[in-house]
C-alpha positions in Angstrom: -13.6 64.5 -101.2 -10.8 64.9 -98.8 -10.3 62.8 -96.0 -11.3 63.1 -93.0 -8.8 64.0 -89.7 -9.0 61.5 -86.7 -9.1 63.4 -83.9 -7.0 62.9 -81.2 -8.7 61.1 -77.7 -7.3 62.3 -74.8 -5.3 59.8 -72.4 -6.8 58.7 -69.4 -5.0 57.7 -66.0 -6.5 54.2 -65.1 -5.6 53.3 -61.6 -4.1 50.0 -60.8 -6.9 47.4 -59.8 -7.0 47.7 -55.9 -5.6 43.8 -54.1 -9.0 41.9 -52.3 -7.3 40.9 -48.7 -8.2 37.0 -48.2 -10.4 36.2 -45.4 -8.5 35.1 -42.2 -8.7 31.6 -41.9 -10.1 30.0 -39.4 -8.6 27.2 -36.5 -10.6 25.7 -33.7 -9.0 24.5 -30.4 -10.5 22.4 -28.2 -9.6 23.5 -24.7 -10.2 20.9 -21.2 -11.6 22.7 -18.2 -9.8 21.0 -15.8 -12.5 22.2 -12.6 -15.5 20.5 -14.7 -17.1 18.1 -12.6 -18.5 15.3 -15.2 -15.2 15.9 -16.8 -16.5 16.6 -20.8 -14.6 18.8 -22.6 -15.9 22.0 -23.7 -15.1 23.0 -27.3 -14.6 26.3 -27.7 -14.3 27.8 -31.0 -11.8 30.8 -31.9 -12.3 32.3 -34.9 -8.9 34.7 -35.4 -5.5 34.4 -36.9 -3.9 31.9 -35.1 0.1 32.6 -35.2 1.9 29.2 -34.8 3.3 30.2 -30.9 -0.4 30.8 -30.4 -1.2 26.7 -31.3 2.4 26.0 -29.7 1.1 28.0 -26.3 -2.5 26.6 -26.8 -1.1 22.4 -26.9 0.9 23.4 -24.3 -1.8 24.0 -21.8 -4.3 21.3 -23.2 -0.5 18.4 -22.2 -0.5 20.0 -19.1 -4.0 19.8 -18.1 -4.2 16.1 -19.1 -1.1 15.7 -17.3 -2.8 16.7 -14.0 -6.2 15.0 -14.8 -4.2 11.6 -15.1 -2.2 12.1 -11.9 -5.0 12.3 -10.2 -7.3 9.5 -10.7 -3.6 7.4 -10.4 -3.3 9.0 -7.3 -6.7 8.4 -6.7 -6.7 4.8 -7.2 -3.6 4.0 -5.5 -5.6 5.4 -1.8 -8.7 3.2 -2.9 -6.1 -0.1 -3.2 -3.6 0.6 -0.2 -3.9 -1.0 2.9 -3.1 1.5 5.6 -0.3 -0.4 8.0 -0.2 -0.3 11.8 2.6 1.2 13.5 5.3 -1.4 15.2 7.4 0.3 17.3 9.2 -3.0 18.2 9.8 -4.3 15.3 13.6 -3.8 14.2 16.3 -5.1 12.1 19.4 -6.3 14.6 22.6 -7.9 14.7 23.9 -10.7 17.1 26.8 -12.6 17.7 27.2 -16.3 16.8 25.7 -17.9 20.0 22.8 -15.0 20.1 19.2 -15.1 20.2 18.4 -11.9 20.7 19.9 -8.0 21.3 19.3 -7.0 24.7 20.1 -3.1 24.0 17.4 -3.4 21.6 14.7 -4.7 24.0 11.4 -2.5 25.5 8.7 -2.4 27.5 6.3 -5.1 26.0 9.0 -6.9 24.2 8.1 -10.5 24.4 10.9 -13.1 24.8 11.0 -16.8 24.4 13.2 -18.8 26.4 11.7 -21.6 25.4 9.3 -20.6 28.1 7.2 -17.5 27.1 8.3 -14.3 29.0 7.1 -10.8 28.4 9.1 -7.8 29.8 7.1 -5.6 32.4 10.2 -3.4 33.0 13.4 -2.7 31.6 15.5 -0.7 34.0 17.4 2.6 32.6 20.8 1.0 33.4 20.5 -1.7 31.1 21.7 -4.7 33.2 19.0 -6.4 33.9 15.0 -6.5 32.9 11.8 -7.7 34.6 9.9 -10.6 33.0 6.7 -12.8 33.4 6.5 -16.4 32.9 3.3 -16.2 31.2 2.3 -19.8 31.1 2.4 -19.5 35.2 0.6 -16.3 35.4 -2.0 -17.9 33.8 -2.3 -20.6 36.0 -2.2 -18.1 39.0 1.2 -19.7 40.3 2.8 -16.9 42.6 6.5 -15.7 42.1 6.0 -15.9 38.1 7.8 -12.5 38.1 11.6 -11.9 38.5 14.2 -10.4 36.9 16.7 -11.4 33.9 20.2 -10.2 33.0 21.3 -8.7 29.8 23.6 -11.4 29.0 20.9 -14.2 29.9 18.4 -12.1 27.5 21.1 -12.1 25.0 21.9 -15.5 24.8 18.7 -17.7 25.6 15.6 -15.8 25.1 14.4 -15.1 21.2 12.2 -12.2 19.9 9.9 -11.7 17.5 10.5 -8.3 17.6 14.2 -8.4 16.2 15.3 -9.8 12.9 18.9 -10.1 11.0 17.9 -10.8 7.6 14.9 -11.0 5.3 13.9 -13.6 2.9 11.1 -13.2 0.2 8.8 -16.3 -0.2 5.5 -17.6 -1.3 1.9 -18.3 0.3 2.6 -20.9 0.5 5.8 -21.6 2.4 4.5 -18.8 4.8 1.6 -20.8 5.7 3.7 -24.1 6.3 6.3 -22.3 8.4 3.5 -21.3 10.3 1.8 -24.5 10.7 4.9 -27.0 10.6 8.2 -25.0 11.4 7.2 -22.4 13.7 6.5 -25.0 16.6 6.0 -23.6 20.0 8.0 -20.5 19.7 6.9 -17.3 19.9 6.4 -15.5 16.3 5.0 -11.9 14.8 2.5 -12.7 12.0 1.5 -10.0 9.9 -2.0 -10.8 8.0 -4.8 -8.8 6.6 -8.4 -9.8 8.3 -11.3 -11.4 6.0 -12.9 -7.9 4.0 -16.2 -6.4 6.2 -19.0 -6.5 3.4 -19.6 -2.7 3.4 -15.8 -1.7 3.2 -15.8 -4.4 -0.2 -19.0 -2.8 -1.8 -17.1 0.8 -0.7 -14.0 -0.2 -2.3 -15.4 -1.4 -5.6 -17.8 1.4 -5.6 -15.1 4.3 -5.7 -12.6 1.9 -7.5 -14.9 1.4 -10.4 -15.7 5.0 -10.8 -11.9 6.1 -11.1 -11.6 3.4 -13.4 -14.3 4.2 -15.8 -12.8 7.9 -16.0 -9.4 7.0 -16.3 -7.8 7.9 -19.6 -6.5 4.6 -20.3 -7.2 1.9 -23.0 -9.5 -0.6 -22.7 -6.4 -3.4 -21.7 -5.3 -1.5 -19.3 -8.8 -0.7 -17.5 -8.8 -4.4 -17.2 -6.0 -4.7 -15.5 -6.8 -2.4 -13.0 -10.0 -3.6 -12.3 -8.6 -6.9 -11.6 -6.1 -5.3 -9.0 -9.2 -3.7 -7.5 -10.8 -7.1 -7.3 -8.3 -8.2 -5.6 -8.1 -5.2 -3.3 -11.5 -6.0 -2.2 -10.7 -9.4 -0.9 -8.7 -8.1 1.8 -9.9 -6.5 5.2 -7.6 -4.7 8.0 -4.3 -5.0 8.6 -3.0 -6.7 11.6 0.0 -7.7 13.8 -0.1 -10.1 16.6 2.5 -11.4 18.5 2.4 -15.3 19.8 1.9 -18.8 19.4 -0.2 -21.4 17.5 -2.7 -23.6 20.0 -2.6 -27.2 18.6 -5.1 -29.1 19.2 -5.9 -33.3 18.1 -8.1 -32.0 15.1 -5.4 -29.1 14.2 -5.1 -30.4 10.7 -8.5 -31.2 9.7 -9.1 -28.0 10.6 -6.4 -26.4 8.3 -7.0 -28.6 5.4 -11.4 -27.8 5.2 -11.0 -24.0 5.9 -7.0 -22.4 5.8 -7.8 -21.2 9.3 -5.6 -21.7 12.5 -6.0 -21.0 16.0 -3.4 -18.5 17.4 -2.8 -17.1 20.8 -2.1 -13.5 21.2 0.1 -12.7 23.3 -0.1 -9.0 24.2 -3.7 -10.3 24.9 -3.2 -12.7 27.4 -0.8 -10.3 29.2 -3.3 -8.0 30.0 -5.9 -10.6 31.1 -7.8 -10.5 27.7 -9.3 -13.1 25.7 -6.4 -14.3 23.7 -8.0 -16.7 21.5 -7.9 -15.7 17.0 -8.3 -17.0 13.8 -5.7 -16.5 11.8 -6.6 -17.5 7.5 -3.3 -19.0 6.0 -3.8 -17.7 2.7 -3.5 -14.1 4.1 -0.6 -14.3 5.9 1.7 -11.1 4.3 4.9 -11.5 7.3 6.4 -14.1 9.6 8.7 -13.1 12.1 10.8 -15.9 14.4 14.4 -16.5 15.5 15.9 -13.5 13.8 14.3 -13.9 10.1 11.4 -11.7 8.5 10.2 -13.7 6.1 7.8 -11.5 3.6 5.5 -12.5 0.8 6.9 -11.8 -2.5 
């Protein structure tokens, strides 16, 4: 038998096998909304293909946010800790001349001088040559004529202020409290001092300090350290001023050594007929002011 012809298949196009697109992949961000109250972050999940400005743009905002969030609870905590000051509009820095006690240009209305008698100014006249005064230790005793009037150069050169200072000198507690007690004598002087904390304001104070504290983004050595800066924040009342003289007395230092307190007389107080009389607690003594030298805790 002959053998059999193949018979020819005919071709057949077979397209190219079509490309399967990957699935986009997927990033999350977790974005900080800055107006929450209880301050959690709220993750929300994006599901798209993220370009790398996108993440850039995206870390951007999440640095600035936290940026804010921490300058405010600083901010925060700094107005919980700060002692608001009183104004002195007498205080100011002068200079004198070798023999000098005191500048008379520099003088005003209430300025209180000490000669070594204590004076205080009820009027200084426009022309600058001369200035009213009060003897106050004989206004008190209700001796007439106590009133008369002082010229510049007198003021200048024999009467010392504890308004006006040259120089400053940073020192400790400590010294303030013995220049006070030992040096300061019967001159007149400016102590600056912060009264012993009210109760309420301490529990106030450690309340909101302790708050900002617990939300601050801060490690846990550092949340220490604040909240021993509050601590000591809350051992400190109102800030005062007063202007005069320590009243010794025969028990004066057994006094000072049981309790750090001293008996000062206010001056602005007695020239308006007040009760003069204060406690003054050494160890919270922040400024002394007396014969041209501010001397300033450190």
């Amino acid at each position: 038998m002959p053998p059999k012809k193949k018979i020819a298949q005919p071709e057949v196009n077979v397209p190219p096998p079509v490309p399967v697109k990957a699935k986009p992949k997927v990033k999350k961000i977790a974005l900080i909304d800055s107006d929450s109250d209880d301050e959690e972050d709220i993750q929300v999940q994006v599901q798209a293909q993220v370009q790398p400005q996108v993440v850039n743009q995206a870390a951007n905002q999440v640095n600035q946010v936290n940026q804010a969030n921490n300058a405010n609870w600083k901010n925060e905590f700094e107005q919980i800790i700060t002692i608001p000051k009183p104004d002195d509009p007498l205080d100011c820095k002068v200079e004198v001349g070798p023999n000098a006690r005191c500048d008379p240009k520099k003088i005003k209305d209430g300025s209180i001088l000490y000669r070594p008698a204590r004076l205080i100014v009820l009027e200084k006249d426009r022309d600058n040559t001369h200035s009213r005064v009060r003897d106050q230790g004989l206004h008190k005793d209700g001796v007439d004529g106590c009133d008369w009037n002082l010229g510049k150069e007198l003021i200048g050169n024999q009467c010392w202020t504890p308004d006006q200072y040259t120089k400053i000198e940073k020192v400790t507690a400590s010294v303030l409290a013995h220049k006070l007690k030992e040096e300061v004598g019967d001159c007149v002087c400016k102590v600056e001092f912060t009264k012993n904390p009210d109760p309420a304001d301490m529990a106030r104070i450690l309340r909101d300090g302790f708050r900002v504290i617990e939300n601050a983004p801060v490690s846990e050595e550092e949340k220490v350290k604040l909240s021993k800066k509050l601590y000591e924040r809350s051992q400190k009342g109102e800030y005062r001023i007063m202007r005069g003289y320590i009243v010794r007395s025969e028990d004066m230092k057994m006094e000072q050594s049981d309790t750090g307190m001293v008996k000062f007389l206010d001056a602005d107080l007695l020239a308006k007929g007040e009760m003069a009389e204060r406690m003054i607690n050494l160890r919270n003594i922040v400024s002394l002011t007396y014969r041209l030298t501010k001397y300033q805790l450190k």
